[in-house]
C-alpha positions in Angstrom: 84.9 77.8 95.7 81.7 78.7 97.0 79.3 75.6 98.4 75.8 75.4 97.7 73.5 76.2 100.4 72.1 72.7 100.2 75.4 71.0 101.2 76.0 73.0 104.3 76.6 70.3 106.1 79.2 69.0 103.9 82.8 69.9 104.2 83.8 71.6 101.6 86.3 68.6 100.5 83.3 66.6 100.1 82.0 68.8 98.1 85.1 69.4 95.7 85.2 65.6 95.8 81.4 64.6 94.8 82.0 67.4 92.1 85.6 66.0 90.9 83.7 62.1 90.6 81.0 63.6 88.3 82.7 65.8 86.3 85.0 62.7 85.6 81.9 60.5 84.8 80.9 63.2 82.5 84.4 63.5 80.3 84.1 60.0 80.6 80.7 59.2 79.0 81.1 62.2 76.2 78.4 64.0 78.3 77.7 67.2 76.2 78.3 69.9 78.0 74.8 71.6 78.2 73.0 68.9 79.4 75.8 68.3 82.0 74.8 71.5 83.6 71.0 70.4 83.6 72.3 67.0 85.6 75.1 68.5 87.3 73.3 67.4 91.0 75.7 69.8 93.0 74.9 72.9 91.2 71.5 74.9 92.5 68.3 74.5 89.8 66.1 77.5 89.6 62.9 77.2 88.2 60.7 80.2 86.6 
C-alpha cells in the first residue's frame, strides 16, 4: 500500500489505521461512494 507523500512521517500502520476509522465511518453513515473519494482526507487532491 503506497503512503501519500503528505504522511511521510507517519508509519505506515498509522496510516492503514486513520484509513480503516474512516472508511468505517463511511459504511457507517451510508456515505455514497463518490463523495467519499472527494472527503477521503488521506487520499492526494489534485486540482486543474
Amino acid at each position: 500500500m503506497l503512503v501519500p507523500p503528505s504522511l511521510k512521517g507517519l508509519t505506515e500502520n498509522t496510516w492503514r489505521n486513520a484509513q480503516r476509522q474512516f472508511d468505517e465511518a463511511a459504511e457507517l453513515i451510508g456515505l455514497d461512494p463518490s463523495l467519499r473519494a472527494v472527503l477521503d482526507p488521506l487520499m492526494p487532491h489534485y486540482a486543474c
